[in-house]
Structures are given as C-alpha cells and as structure tokens.
N, C-alpha and C positions, 0 to 999 in steps of 0.2 A: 152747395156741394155738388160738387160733378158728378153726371150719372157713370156708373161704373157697369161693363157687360165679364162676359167669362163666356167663354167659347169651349166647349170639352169636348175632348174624344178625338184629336184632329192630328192627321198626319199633317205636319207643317214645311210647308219647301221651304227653305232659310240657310242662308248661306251654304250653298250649293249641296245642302244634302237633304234628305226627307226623316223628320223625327216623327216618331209613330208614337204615338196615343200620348197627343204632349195638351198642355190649354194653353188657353189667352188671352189674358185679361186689356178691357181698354177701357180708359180712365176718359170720359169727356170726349176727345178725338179723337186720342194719341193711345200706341200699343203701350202698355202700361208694364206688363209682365210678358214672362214665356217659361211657364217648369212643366216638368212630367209632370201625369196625372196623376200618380200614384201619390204626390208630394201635396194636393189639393185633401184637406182634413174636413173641411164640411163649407157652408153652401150658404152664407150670409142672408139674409131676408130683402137686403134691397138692390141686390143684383141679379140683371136681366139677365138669365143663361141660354144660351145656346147649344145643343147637340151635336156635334158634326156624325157623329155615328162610325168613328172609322174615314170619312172623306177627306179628302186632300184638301190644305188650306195653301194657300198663298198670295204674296200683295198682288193688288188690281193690277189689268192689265191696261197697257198705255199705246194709244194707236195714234201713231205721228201723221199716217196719210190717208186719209177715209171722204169720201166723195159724200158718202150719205148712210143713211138704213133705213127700211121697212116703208119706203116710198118719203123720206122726210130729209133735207139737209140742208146747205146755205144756197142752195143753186133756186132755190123757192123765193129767197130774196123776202123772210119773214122770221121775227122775232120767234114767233111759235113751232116752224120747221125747224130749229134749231134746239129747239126744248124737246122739243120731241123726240129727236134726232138723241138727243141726251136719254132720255129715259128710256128707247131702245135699246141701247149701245149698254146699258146700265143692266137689264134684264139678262143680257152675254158676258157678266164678266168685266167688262171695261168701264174703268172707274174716273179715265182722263183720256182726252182725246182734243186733235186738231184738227179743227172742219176744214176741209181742202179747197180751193176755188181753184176751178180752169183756166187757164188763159183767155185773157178774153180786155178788153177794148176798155181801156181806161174808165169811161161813164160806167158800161156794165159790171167792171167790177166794182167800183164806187158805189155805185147804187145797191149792190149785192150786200156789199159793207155796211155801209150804211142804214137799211133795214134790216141788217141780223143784230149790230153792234150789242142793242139794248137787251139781248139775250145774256151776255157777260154778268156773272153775279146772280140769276138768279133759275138757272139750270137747278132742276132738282135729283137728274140722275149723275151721270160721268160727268165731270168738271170741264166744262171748255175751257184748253189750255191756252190759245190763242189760235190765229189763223197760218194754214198753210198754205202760203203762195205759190202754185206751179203756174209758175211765168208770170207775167209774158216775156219777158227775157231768154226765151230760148230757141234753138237751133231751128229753121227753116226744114233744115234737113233731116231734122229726128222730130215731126211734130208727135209721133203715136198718132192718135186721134183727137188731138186740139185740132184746131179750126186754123188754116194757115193765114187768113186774114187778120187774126185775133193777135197775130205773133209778133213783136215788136223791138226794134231796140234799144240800149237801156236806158231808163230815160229815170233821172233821176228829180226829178221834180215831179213827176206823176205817180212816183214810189213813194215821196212824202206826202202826197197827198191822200194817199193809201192811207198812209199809215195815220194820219191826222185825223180821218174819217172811222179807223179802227179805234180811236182812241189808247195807241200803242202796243192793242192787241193783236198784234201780228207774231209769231212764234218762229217760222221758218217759212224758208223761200227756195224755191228750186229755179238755179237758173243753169245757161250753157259757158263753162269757166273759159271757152276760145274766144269770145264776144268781145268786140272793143269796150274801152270803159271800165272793163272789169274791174278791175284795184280797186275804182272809185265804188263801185256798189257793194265790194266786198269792206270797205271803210267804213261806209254808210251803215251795212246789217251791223258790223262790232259796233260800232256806237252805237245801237238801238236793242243790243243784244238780242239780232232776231239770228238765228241759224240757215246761215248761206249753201242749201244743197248742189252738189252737180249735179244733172240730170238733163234732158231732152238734150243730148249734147252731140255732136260729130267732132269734139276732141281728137287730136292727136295725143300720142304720149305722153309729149313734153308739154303743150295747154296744160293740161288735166295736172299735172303733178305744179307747175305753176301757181294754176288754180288753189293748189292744196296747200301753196305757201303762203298764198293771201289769208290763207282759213277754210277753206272750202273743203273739208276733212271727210265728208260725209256723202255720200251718192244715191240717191235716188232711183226706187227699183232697180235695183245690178241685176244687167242685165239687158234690160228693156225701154229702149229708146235712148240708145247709147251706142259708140264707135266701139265696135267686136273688136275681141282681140285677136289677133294673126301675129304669127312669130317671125313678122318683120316691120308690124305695124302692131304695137301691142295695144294702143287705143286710149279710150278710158276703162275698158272693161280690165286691160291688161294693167292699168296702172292700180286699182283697187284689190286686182288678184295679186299684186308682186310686193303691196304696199302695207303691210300689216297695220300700220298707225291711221290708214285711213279705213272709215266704220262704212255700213252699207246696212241698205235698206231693203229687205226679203222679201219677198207675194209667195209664200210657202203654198202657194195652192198645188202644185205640182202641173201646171199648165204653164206657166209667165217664164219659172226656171222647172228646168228637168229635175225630179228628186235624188239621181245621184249626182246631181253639181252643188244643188242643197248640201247634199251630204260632206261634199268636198270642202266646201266653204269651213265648214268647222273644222276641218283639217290642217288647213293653210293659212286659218284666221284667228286671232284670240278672240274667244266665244263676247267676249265685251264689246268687240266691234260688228256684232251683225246683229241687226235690229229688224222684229216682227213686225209688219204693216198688213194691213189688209186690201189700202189703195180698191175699197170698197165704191160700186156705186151706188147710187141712189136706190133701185131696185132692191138690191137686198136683201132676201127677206120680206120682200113683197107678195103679198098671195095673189091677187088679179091681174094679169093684162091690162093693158097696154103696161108696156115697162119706157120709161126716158130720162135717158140720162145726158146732162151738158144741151138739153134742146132735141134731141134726136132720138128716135125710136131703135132700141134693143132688146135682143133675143140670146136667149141662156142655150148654151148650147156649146156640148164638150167641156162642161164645169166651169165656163167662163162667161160675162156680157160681149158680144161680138154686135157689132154694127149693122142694123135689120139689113140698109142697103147693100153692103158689101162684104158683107160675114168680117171684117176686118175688126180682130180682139180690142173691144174698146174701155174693159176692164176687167174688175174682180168680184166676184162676190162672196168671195170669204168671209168668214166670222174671225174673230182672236182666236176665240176657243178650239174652232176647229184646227186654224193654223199651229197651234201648239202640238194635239194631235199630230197634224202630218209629219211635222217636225220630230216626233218622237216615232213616229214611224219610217220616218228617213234616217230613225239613227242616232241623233240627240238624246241625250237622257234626260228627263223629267225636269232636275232641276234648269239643265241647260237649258232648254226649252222656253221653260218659265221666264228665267234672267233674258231672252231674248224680247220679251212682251212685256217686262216690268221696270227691272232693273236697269239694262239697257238703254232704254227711250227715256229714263231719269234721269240718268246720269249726262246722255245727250243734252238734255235740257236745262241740265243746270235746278233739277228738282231735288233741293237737298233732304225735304223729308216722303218720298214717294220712292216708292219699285221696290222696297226691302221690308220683309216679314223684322222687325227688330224692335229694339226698347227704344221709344221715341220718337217711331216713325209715323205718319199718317196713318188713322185704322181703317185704310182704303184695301179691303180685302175679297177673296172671291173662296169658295167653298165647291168642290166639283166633284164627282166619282170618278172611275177608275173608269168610265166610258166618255171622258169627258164631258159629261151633261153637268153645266151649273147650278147648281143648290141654292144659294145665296150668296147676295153680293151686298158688303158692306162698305158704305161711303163715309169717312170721318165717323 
C-alpha cells in the first residue's frame, strides 16, 4: 500500500490563483487530492501530516541554467559535486534543475561529462534533468565571459560525442542561430529531443527569426550577450521583444536586466513564454573565500559575480527563491511569478507531470512564507 501524506493549512498557488486554507493529499509520488480544509472530517492514523500554518504551497521550482551552488557543481568534473549540487539546490526550493557547462574544448567538456554522468539517477535532492550546453557553438563576438579560445564551430561529430559520453543526458543547448551549419545542428537537437537555445549570439534580425524557424524558439538570458535592439537594427533582442511565440530566459536579479524591462516583458509577452533562471555560479552561497568560477577567481560585488581581474560581470548569484521575490517586486503577481520558475521551464521541456500544483502531478512541491523564506521542500 502507498504511503499517503496530507499537507493542511496551505495557501495553494495553482492555476493561476492562491487558495487559502486549502490541503493535499499525496498518494506514493503523485498529488492525489486538493479540497478546502474545512471539507477534511478527521485525520486517518496512517497518514503522515504536515502543517503549513497558513504558508504558501507551490510546485518546485525548475532552473534551466545554473552554473553551480554553495561551492559545488559540474565544473568539479565529479559524481559527488553534482549530488551535492542536488541537495543544495533542494534546501532553496528547487526540485529540478540543468547543471550548465561552459564552453569549453571538446576533451574538457568530455571529460566534465564523463565524471559527472554517473550522478544521473541517484541525486537525492532536486532531480537532474539533463545537461545544459552553453556552447561552444557560439558567437566570437558575444562570448560574455567564455574563454575565446574555448569557442568553436559547429562541429557535429564532437556534439555526438557529447552526447554519447552523457549517455543522452543532454537537455538543452545554447548555441549562436547566424553560425553556418545551423539547420544541421538544429536537426540533430530535434532528433535527440534536446532544446536548441539562441544565445551568445551577434544575430541580425533576420538570423534570429530564421533561427526560430528551424526550432530555436527560446533565447538564452534576454538580454545579455546578445545583438541589442536599435530601431533600424532590431537584433535578436528585438526579434524576441516583437516575437510573442518566441520564450526567453530571465536573471531577475535586477543587475543582468533593469527591473522595469523585467517589468515590461510581462507586458509585451504571454507570461508562458518567460522563464526564471538563476544562470547561478558556482560560488553561490558560498560562505569563504576564495570564490572560482569556470577556472578564474571572482568577487561579489554590486549583487553580482564580476571577474576578480577586470571587474567584468561574470555571473549570477541568485537563488529561485529570491528571483521569484524580485519578480513580484517588479510587478508580477504571485501566481505569475511562480509559473515563471515551475510551470514554464515544464512546459519548455516537454515535462508532462511537473511545474503544476494538480491531481496527478509529480508531489515535487515547495512550502515558503510570505517573506519568501522556504519551509519545506517536497521531492516525489
């Protein structure tokens, strides 16, 4: 017989509104029920209860681009960084997650691959959903802070080798959609169903909307390390702002985008197509010094990782949790908010029982106050 829980007292985010003082019961994995409290008559003897006390319930959150946490992730190039990495990430709220790799030199990411793969399957906190490839397939001209050495063209037998070494745990790929070749690596991700982002791109326009025909629907921090828009060169930033069918990838920290562009985005955008990342590094949530991320020493400074040598922003260090926050501090409402971290990034991936508070869904759930501090996080 499956074990059965019951969650009471919980204000529940679920299809796009907040029900106050509702439960929820889950059977085995799976959300089993959803009724007012008031509807609950007494209190079985072999079910495990939980309190929420009034706090906010909603499904886990799902972070598509994340570099590392709390000093631990695949750039360690070990089984146990990536377990670990899981049960951080797990402590915040995030219940699924895609360990990110940099660009970097066919051996190096091979070998990255290679000693994390055997982490798949037995992660005990946030589920590794596969790996996210940034690059090396991208733009010379928009590395960010990849290594320009590291940066390559596309080379399609080095991809499968990738991917043969992940044992087809590969989830999504950011590449630049102007790059020759293109059609054939956006053929290659659809037959392998891994999700072909644009990003580190110097696109024109007309690239990028191209791009979007082969499949490349999705954009990779909008914004940041991308051809700006100018209203005689709209770019790729302008093809994502004019393009409602195409989704985009958010750094809600309020440093990567300005918070009223944040704002705007939900304006101009069906809230289904913009999606919470934290494009987190390694540091973290690191408490000591020395902080290094992708090989190189960095310093936290103005709420972002900036590049020790040249102060040049070399990431993020956001949490989900807190990005939800910002996001509702920019404007979004709760449930919106939510659907941008759970929902959204499910849907992207083709997860059909994940990101929805519902009867049937995964009981991949997070419990948080109204300060957003997380309570509990429940995994299946």
């Amino acid at each position: 017989m499956e074990q059965r829980k019951l969650i009471l007292n919980a204000r529940i985010i679920t299809g796009g509104k907040v029900l106050p003082d509702y439960c929820l019961e889950i059977t085995g994995n799976t959300i089993s029920a959803i009724f007012p409290c008031n509807e609950l008559k007494s209190l079985e003897k072999d079910v495990e209860v939980f309190d929420a006390c009034g706090a906010y319930l909603a499904a886990g959150m799902i972070d598509l681009h994340i570099h590392g946490m709390a000093g631990f992730g695949p750039e360690l190039a070990t089984e146990q960084a990536l377990l670990q990495m899981s049960l951080e990430l797990a402590k915040q709220g995030v219940t699924a997650f895609c360990p990110t790799l940099y660009c970097g030199k066919p051996d190096d990411m091979l070998r990255i691959v290679s000693s994390t793969v055997g982490a798949f399957g037995k992660e005990k906190g946030a589920h590794i959903l596969g790996y996210h490839l940034e690059g090396p397939f991208i733009s010379p001209q928009k590395p960010g802070v990849m290594k320009p050495q590291d940066i390559a063209p596309i080379d399609l037998k080095a991809l499968e080798d990738l991917y043969q070494a992940a044992r087809g745990h590969i989830a999504n790929m950011t590449a630049a959609p102007e790059l020759p070749n293109i059609a054939e690596l956006a053929a290659f991700c659809k037959e392998r169903n891994i999700l072909l982002q644009a990003g580190h791109t110097n696109a024109t326009y007309e690239q990028f909307l191209n791009g979007a025909k082969l499949g490349m629907n999705h954009a990779t921090h909008l914004f940041n390390a991308m051809s700006s828009f100018n209203h005689r060169s709209p770019g790729a930033a302008g093809a994502v702002l004019m393009h409602p069918e195409i989704s985009a990838e958010i750094i809600a920290d309020g440093v990567h985008v300005h918070p009223d562009l944040v704002a705007f985005l939900r304006r101009i955008k069906p809230i289904e197509n913009l999606v919470l990342v934290t494009d987190a590094l390694l540091p973290t949530a690191q408490k000591n010094p020395p902080f290094y991320a992708n090989r190189e020493e960095v310093i936290f400074d103005g709420g972002v990782w900036k590049r020790k040598e040249d102060k040049v922003i070399a990431g993020s260090a956001l949490t989900m949790i807190q990005g939800i926050k910002n996001l509702v501090s920019f404007g979004y409402t709760l449930p919106e908010a939510i659907a941008c971290a759970s929902a959204n990034p499910a849907r992207l991936l083709g997860l059909k029982r994940k990101g929805l508070v519902a009867e049937g869904m995964d009981a991949d759930l997070i419990v948080f106050d109204k300060e957003f501090n997380v309570i509990k996080t429940f995994l299946a």
